[in-house]
SEPA-848802 format. One record per atom (N, C-alpha, C, O): z, x, y. Coordinates in steps of 0.001 Angstrom, whole numbers, plus 500000, padded with zeros to 6 digits. Layout:
ZXY/...
***
This chain:
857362722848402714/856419722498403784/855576721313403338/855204721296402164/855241720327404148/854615719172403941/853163719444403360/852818720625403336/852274718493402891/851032718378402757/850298718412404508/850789717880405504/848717719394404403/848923719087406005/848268720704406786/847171720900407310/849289721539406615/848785722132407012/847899723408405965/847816723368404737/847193724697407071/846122725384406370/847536726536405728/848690726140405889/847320727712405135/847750728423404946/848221729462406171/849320729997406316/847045729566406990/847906730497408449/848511729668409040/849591730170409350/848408728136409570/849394727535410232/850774727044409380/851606726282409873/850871727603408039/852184727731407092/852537728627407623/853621728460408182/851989729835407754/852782731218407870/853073730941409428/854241731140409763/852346730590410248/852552730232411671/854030729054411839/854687728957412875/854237728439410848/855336727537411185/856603728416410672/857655728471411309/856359729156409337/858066729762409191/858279731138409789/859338731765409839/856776731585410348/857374732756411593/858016732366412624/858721733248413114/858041731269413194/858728730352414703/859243729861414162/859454728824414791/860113729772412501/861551728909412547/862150730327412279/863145730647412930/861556731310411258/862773732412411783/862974732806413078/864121733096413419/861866732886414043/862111733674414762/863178732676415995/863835733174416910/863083731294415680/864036730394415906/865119730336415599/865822729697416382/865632730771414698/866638730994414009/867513732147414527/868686732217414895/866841732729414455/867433734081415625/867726734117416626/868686734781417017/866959733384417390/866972733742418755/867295732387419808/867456732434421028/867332731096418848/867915729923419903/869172729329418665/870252728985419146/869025729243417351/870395729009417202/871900729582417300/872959728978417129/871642731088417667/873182731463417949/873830730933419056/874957730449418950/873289730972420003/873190730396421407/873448728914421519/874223728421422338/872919728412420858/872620726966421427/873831725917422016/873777725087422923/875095726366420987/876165725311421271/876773725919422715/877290725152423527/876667727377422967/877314727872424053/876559727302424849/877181726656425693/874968727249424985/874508726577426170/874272725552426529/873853725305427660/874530724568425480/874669723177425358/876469722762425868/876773721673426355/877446723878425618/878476723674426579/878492723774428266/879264723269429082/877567724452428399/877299725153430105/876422724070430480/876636723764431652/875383723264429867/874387722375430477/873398723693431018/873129723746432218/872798724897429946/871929725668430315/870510725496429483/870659725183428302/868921725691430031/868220726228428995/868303727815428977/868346728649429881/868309727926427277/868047729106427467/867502730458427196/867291731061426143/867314730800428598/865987731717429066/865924732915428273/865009733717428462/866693733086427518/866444734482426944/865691734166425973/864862735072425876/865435733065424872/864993732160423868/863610731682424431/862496731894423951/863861731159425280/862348730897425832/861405732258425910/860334732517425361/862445733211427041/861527734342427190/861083734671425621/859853734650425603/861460734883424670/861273735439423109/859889734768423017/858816735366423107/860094733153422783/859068732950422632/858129732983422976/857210732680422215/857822733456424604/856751733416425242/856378735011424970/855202735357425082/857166735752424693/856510736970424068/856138736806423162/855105737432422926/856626735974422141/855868735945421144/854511735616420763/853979735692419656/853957735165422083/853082734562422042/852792733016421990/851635732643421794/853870732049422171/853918730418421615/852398729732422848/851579728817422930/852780730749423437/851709729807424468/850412729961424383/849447729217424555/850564731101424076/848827731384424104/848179730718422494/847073731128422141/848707730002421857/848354729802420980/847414728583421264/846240728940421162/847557727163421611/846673726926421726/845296727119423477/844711726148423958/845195728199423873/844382728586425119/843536728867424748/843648729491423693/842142728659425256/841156729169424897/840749730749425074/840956731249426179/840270731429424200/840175733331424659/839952733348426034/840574734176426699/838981732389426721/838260733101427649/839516732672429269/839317732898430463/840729732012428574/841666732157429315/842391732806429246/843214732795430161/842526733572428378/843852734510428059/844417734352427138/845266735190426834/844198733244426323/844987732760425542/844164733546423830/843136734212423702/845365732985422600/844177733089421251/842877732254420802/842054732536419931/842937731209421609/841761730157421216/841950729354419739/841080729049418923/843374729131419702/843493728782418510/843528727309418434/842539726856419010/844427726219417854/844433724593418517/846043723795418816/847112724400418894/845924722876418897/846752722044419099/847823721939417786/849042721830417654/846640722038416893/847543721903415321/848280723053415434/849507722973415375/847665724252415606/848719725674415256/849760725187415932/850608724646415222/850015725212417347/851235724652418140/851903723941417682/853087724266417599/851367722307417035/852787721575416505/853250722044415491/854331721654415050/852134723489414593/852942723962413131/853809724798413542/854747724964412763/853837725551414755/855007726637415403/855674725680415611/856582725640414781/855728724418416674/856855723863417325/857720723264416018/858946723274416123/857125722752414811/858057722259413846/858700723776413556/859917723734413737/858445724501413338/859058725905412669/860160726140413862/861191726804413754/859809725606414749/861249725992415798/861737725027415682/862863725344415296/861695723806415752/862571722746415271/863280723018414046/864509723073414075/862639723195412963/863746723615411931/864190724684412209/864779724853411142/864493725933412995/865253727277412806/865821726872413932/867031727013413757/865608726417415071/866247726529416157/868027725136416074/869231725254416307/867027723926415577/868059722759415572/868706722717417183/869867722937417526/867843722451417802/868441722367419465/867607721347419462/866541721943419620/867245719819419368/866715719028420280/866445719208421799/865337719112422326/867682719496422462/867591719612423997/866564720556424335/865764720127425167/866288722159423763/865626722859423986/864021722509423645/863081723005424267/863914721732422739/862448721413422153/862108720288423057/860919720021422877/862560719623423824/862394718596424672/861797719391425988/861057718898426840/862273720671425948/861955721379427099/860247721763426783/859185721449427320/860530722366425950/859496722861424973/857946721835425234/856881722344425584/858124720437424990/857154719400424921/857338719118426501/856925717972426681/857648719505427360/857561718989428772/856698720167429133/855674719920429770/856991721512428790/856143722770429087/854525722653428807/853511722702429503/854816722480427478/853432722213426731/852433720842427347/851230721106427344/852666719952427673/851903718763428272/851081719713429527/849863719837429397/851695720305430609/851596721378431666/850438722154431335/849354722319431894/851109722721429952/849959723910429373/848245723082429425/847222723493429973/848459721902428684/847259721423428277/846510721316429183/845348721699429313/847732720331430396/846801719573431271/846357721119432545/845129721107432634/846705721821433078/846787722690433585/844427723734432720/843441724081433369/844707723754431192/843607724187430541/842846723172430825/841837723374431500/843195721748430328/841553720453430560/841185720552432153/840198721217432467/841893719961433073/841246719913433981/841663720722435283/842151720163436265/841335722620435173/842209723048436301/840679723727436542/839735723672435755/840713724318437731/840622725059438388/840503726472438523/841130727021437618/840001727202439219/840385728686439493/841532728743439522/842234729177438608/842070728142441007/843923728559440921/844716728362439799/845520729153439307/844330726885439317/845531726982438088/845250727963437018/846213728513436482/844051728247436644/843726729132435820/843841730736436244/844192731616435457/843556730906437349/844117732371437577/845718732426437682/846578733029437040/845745731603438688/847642731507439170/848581731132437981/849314731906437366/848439729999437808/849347729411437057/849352729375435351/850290729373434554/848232729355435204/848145729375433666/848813730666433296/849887730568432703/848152732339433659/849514732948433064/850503733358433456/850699734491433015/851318732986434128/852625732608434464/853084731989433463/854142732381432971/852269730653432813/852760729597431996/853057730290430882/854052729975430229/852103731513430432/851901731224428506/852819732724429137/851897733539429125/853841733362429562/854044734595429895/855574734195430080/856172735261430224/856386733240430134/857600732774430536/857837732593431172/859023732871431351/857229732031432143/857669730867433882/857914729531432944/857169729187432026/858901728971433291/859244727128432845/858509726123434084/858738726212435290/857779725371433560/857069724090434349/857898723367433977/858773723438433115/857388722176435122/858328721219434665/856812719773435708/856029719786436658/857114719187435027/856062717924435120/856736716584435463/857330715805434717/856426716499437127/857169716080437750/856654714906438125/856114715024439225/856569713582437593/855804712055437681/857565711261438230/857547710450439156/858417711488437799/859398710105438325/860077709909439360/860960710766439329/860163709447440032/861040708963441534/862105708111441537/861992706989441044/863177708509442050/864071706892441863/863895705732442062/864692704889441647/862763705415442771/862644703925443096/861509703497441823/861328702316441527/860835704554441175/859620704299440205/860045704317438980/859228703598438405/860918704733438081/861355704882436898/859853705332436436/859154706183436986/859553704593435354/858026705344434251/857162704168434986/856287703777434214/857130703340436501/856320703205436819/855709703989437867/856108704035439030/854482704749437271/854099706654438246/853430705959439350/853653706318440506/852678705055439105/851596704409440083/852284704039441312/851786703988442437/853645703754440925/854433703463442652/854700705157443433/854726705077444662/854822706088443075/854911706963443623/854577707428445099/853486707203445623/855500708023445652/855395708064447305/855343709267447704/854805709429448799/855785710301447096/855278711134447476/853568712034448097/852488711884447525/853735712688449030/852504712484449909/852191713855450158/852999714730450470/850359714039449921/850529715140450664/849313714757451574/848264714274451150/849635715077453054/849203715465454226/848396716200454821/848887717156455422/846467715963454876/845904716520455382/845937717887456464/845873717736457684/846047719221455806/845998719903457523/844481721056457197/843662721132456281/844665721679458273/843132722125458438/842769723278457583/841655723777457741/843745723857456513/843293724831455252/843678724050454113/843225724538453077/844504722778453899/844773722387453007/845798721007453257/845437720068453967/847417721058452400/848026719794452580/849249720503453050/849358721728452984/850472719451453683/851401719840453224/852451718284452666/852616717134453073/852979719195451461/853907718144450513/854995717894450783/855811718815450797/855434716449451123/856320715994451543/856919714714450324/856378713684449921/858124715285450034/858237713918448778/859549714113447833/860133715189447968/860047713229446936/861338713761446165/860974712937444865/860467711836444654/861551714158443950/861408713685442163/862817713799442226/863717714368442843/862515712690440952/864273712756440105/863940712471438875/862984711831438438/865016713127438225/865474713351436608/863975713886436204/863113713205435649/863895714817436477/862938715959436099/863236716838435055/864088717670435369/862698716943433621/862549718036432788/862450719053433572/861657719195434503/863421719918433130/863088721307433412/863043721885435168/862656723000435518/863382721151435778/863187721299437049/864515722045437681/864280722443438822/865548722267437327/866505723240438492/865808724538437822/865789725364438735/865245725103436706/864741726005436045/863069726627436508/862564727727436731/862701725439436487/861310725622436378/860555726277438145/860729725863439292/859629727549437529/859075728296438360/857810727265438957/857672727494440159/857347726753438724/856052726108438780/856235724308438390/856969723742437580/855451723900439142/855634722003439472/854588721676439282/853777722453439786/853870720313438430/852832719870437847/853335718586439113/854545718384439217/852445717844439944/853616717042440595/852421715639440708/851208715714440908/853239714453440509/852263713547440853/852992712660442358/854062712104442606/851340713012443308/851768712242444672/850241711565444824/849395711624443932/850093711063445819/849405710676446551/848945711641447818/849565712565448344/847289710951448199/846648711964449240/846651711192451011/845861710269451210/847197711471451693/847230710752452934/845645710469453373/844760711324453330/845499709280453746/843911708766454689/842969708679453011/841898708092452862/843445709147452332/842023708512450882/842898706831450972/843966706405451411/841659706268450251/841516704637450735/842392704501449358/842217705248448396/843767702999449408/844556703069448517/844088702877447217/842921702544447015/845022703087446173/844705703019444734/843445704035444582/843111704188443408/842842704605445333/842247705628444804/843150707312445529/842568708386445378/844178707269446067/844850708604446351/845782709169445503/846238710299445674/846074708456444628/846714709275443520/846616710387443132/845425710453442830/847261711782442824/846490712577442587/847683713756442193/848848713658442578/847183714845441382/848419715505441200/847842717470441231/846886718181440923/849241717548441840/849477719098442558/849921720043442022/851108719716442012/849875721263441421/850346722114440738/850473723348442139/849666723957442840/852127723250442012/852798724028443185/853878725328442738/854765725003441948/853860726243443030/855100727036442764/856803726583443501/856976725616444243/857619727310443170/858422727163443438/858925728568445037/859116729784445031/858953727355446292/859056727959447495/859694727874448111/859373727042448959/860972728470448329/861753728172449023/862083728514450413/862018729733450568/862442727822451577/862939726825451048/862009724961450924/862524723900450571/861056725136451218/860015724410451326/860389723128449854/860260721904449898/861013724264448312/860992723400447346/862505723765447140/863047724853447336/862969722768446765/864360722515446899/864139721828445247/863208721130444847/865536722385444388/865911721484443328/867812721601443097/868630722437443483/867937720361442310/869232720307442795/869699720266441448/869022719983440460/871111720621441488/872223720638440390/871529719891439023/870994718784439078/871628720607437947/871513720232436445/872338718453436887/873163718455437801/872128717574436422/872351716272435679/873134716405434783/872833717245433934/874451715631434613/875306715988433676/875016715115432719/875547714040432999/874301715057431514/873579714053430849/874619713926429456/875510714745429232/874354712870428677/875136712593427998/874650713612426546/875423713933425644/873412713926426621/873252714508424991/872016715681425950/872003715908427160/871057716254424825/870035717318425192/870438718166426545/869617718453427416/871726718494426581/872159719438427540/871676720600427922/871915721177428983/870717721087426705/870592722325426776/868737722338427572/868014723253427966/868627721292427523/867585720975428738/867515720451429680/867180719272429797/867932721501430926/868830720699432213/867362719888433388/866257720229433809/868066718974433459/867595717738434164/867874717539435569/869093717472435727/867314717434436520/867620717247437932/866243716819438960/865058716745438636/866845716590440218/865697716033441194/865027717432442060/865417718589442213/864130716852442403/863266718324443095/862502717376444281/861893716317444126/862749718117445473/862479717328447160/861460718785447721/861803719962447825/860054718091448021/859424719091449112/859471718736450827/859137717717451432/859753719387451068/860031719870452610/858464720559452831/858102721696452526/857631719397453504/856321719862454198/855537721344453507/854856722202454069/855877721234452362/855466722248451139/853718722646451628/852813721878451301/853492723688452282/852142723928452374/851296724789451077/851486725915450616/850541723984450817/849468724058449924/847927723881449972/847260723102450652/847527724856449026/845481724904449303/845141723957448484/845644723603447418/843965723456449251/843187722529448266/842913722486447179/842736721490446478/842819724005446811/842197724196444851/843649724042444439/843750724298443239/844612723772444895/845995723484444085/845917721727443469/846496721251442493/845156721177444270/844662719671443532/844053719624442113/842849719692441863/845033719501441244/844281719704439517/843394718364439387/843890717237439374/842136718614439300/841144717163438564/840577717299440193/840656718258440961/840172716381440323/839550715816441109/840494714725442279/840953713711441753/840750714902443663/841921713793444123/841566712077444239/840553711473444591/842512711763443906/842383710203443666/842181710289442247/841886709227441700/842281711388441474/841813711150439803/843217711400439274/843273711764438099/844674711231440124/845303711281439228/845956710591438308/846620710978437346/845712709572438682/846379708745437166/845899708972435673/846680708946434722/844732709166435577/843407709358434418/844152710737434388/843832711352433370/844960711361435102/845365713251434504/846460712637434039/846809712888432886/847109711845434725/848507711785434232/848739711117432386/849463711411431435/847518709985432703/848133709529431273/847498710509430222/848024710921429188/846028710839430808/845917711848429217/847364713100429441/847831713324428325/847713713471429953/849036714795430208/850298714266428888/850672714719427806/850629713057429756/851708712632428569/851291711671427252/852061710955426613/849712711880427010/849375710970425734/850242712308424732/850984712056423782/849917713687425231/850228714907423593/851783714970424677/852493715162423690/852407714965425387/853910714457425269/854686713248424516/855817713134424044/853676712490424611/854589711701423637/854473711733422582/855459711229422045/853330712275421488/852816712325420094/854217713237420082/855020712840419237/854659714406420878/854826715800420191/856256715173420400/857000716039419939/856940714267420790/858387713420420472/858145713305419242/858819714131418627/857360712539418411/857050712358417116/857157713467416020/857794713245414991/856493714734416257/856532715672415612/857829716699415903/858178717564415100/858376716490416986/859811717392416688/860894716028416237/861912716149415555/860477715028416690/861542714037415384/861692714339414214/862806714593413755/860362714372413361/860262713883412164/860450715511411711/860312715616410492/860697716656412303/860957718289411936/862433717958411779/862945718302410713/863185717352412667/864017717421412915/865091716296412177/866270716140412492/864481715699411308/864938714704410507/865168715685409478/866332715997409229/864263716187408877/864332716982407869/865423717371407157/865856717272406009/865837718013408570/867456718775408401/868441717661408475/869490718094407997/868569716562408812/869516715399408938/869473714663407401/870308713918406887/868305715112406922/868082714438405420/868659715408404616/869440715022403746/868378716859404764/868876717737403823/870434717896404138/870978718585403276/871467717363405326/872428717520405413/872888716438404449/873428716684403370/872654715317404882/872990714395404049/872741714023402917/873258712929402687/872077714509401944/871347714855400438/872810715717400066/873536715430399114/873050716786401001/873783717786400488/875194716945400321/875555716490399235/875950716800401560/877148716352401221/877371714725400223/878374714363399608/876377714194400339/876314713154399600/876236713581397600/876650712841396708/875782714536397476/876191714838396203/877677715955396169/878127716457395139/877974716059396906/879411716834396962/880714716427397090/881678716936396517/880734715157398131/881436714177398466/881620713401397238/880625712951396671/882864713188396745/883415711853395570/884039710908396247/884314710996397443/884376709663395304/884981708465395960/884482707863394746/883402707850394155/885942707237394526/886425706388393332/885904707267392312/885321706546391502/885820708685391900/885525709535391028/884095709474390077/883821709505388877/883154709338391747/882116709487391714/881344710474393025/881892710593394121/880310710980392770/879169711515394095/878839710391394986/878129709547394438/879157710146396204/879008708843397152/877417708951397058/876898707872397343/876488709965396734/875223709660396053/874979708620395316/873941707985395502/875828708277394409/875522707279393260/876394705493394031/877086704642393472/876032705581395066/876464704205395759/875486704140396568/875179705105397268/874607702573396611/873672701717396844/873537702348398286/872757703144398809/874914701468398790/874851701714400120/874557703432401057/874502703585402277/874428704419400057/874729705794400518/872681705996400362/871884706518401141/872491705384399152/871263705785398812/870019705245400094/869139705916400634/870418703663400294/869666703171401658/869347703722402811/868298703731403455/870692704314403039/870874705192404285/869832706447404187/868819706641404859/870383707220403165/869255708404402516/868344708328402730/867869709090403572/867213706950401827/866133706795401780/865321706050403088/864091706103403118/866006705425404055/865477705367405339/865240706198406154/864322705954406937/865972707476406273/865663709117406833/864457709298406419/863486709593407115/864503709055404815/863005709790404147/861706708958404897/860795709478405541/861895707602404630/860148706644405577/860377707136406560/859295707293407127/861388707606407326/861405707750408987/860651708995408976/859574708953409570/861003710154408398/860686711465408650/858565711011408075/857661711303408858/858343710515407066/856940710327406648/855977709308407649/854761709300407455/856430708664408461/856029707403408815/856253707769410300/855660706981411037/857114708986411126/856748709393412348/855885710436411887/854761710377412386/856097711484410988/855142712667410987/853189712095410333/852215712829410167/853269711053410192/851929710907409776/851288710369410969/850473710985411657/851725709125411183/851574708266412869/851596709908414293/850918709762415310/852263710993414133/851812711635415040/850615713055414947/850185713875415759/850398712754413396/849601713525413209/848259712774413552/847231713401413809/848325711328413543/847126710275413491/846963710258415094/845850710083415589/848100710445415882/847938710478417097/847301711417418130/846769711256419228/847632712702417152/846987714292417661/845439714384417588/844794714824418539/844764713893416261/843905713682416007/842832713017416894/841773713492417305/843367711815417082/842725710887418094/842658711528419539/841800711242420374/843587712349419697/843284712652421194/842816713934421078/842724714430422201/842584714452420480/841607715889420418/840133715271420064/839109715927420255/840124714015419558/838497713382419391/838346712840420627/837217712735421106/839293712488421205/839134711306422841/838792710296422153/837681709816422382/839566709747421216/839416708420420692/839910707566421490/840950708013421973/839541706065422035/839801705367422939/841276704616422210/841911703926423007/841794704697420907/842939704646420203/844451705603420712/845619705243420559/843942706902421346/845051708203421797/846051707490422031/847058707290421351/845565706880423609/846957706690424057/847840705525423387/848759705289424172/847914704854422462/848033703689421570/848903704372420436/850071704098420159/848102705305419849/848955706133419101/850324706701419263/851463706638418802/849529707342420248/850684708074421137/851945707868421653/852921708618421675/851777706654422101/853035705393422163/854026705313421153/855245705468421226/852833704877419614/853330704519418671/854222705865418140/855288705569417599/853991706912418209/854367708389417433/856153708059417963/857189707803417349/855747708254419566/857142708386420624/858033706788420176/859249706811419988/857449705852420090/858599704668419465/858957705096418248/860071705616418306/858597705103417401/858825705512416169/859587706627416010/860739706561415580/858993707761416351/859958709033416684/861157708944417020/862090709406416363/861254708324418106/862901708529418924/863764707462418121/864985707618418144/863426706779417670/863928705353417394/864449705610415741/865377705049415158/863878706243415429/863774706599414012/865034707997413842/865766708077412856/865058708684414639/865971709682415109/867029709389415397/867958709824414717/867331708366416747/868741708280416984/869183706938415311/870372706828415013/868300706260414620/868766705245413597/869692706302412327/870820706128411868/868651707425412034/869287708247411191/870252709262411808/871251709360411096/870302710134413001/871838710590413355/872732709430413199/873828709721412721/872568708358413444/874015706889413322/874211707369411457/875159707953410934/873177706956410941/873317706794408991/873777708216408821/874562708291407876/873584709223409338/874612710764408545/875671710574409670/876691710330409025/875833710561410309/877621710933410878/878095709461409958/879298709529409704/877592708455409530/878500707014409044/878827708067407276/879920708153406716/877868708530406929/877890708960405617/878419710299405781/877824710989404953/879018710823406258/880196712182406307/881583711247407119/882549711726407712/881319710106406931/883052709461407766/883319710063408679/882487710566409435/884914710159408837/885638710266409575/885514711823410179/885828712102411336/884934712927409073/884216714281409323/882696714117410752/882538714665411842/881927713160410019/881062712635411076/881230712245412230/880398712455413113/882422711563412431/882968711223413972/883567712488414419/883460712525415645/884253713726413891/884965714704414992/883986715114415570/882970715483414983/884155715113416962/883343715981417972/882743717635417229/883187718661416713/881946717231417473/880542718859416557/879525718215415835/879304717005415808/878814719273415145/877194718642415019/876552717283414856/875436716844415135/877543716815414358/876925715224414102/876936714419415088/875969713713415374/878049714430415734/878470713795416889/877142714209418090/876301713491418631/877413715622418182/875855716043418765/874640715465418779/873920715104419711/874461715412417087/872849714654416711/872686713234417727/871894713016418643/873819712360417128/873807711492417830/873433711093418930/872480710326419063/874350711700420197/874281712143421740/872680712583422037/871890712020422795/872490713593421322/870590714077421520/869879713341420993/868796713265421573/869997712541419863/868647711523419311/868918710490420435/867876710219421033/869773709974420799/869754708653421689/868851708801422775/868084707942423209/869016710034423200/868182710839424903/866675710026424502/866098709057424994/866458710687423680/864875710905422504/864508708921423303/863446708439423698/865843708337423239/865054706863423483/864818706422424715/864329705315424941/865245707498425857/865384707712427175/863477708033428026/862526707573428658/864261709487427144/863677710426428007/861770710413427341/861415710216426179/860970710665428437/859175710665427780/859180709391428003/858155709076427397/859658708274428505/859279706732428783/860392705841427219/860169705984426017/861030705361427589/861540704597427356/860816703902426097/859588703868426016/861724703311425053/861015702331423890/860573701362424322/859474701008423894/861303700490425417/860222699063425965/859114699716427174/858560698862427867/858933700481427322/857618701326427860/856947701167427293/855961700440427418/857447702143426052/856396702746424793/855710701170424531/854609700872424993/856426700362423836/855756698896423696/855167698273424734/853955698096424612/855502698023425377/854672697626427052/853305698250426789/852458697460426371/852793699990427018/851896700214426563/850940700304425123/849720700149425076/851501700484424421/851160699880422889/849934698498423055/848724698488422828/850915697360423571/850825696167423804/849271696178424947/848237695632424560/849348696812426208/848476696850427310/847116697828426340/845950697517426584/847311698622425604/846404699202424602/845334698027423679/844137697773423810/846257697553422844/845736696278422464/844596695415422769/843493695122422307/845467695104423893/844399694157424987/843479694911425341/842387694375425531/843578696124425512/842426696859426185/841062697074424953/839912696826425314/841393697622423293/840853697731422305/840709696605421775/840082696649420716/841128695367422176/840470694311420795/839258693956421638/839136693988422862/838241693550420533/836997692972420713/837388691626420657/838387691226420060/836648690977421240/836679689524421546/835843688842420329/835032689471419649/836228687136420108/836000686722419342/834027686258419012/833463685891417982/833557686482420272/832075686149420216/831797687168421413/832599687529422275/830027687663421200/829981688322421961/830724690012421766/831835690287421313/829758690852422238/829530692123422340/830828692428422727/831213691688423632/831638693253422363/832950694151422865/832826694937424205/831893695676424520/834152694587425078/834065694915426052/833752697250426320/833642698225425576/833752697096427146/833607698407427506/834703698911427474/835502698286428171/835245700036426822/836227700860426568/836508702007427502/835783702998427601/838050701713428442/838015703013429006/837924704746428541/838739705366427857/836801705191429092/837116706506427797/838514707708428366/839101707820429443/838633708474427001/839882709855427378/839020710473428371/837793710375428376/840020711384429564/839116712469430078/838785713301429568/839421713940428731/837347713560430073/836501714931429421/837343715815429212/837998716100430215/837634716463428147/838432718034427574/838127718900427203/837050718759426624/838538720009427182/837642721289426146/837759720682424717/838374719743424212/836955721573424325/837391721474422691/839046721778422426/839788722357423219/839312721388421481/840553722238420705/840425722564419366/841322723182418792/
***
């Protein structure tokens, strides 16, 4: 175990890789053949408690933090070894947070335990015509005289042919533009909510992907999470700890790509030597190792900052998710090249591959991630004379 964590969030990380180990790696390749998540694994964990870990008591939850969570979610990253499923995992969890910072009675009576109890969310910002730009979003909901009704269609949605409950970002009909943004936490009603066929995706199968269309979806006002017209300010703090937590199941998940390749690299001969003791084997090696130290520190620097509401979060946060994914699919390429022609047959490696690439997809894209990085920048540098501009701040949060 790394430098890092306390002694209960040690014991908290190798209780959720055994209990990972058990209960999502037998499974995983069968449901990664079907294009399933799966629910029996989830349900485990949500008995186990994964959710309530970071909730505050006076929600139901243990009142514990953010840190315990990424020390469980690495402990399921190493026992589980399902990327696809931990992708699910960090789409749930964004839900969890944002659902605790800024909800409501309803979300907090309704939805919150549903969440930490085994209902799958799914956090629904993209449209086909919007890719990871959310601000174009068209979906609408429609003034009526107890509340709205939602009219609108997502695509390539985490978790969505699955998911009981919808985090959804639309717009409010008649609020004056650029201030109607705003986002809806809806159940799943049919037939009002419609989701369609799993996405036959090239890697993370085992976290099925698809579009979700409301049909005049009637909904109460306290179903508006934040304040309306405040949703953009929900949305980006939501996916600032989605994208850090790309970072932290990367760099869990390197681990094992380093210890595979450590292993066969001293086992493997050529020219009647350990392909260990060749330059070229060692490079490969030792770039896993900065990758795995250099995403897991950058997203620990990132967690940090946004549990302070450092005006740095979302900057970080960026940085965790470039680094992370990028760093992931570089080292699945360096172990399937360093097991050869074993590395190319279709099975685990070949796998890694297929699922780290997603990693550069899916949570916003690497020229996103830089795009914002970059728009961060500009926003945090102080100017060369003269007092520093005014800093947008994080939204108000509980503690963690």
């Amino acid at each position: 175990m790394k430098l890092g964590w306390t002694l209960p969030q040690r014991a908290m990380a190798d209780h959720y890789e055994q209990l990972a180990r058990e209960q999502i790696a037998p499974r995983s390749d069968w449901h990664y053949d079907r294009g399933q998540l799966d629910r029996t694994a989830w349900r485990a964990l949500a008995d186990d408690g994964l959710w309530r870990v970071p909730v505050p008591k006076d929600l139901g939850g243990d009142g514990l933090s953010w840190w315990d969570f990424c020390a469980s979610l690495e402990g399921i990253v190493r026992g589980g070894m399902d990327l696809g499923f931990c992708l699910s995992l960090i789409a749930h969890a964004g839900f969890v947070r944002s659902v605790v910072e800024f909800g409501g009675d309803y979300h907090h009576r309704v939805a919150l335990p549903e969440l930490m109890s085994g209902a799958v969310g799914a956090t629904a910002l993209t449209e086909l015509n919007g890719g990871s730009d959310v601000a174009s979003v068209s979906t609408t909901a429609y003034p009526t005289e107890h509340g709205y009704k939602l009219v609108g269609m997502k695509a390539h949605i985490t978790n969505a042919p699955v998911a009981e409950f919808f985090w959804v970002l639309g717009r409010i009909d008649q609020l004056p533009a650029k201030r109607d943004i705003s986002v809806f936490v809806v159940q799943r009603q049919m037939p009002a909510v419609r989701t369609g066929p799993s996405e036959q995706m090239f890697g993370n199968r085992t976290s099925p992907t698809g579009p979700i269309s409301f049909s005049s979806l009637r909904i109460g006002a306290d179903q508006v999470l934040g304040e309306p017209g405040d949703g953009l300010r929900l949305t980006y703090a939501t996916i600032a700890l989605d994208r850090l937590l790309y970072g932290v199941v990367g760099a869990a998940y390197l681990e094992s790509l380093l210890n595979d390749a450590m292993d066969f690299a001293s086992r493997r001969t050529a020219f009647g030597s350990p392909i260990a003791d060749y330059q070229y084997v060692q490079r490969r090696i030792t770039n896993i190792k900065l990758a795995i130290e250099s995403t897991r520190w950058v997203s620990y620097a990132a967690l940090a900052a946004l549990m302070e509401q450092r005006p740095d979060a979302a900057l970080l946060s960026s940085t965790a998710k470039l680094i992370g994914s990028e760093s992931l699919a570089a080292a699945a390429l360096d172990v399937m090249q360093i097991f050869g022609h074993a590395g190319y047959e279709v099975g685990r490696h070949t796998r890694n591959v297929q699922d780290a690439l997603g990693t550069l997809i899916a949570g916003g894209t690497s020229d996103i991630q830089r795009k914002n990085i970059f728009t961060q920048l500009v926003k945090l540098r102080k100017p060369m004379h003269g007092s520093a501009p005014a800093l947008p701040g994080l939204p108000a949060a509980r503690a963690a």
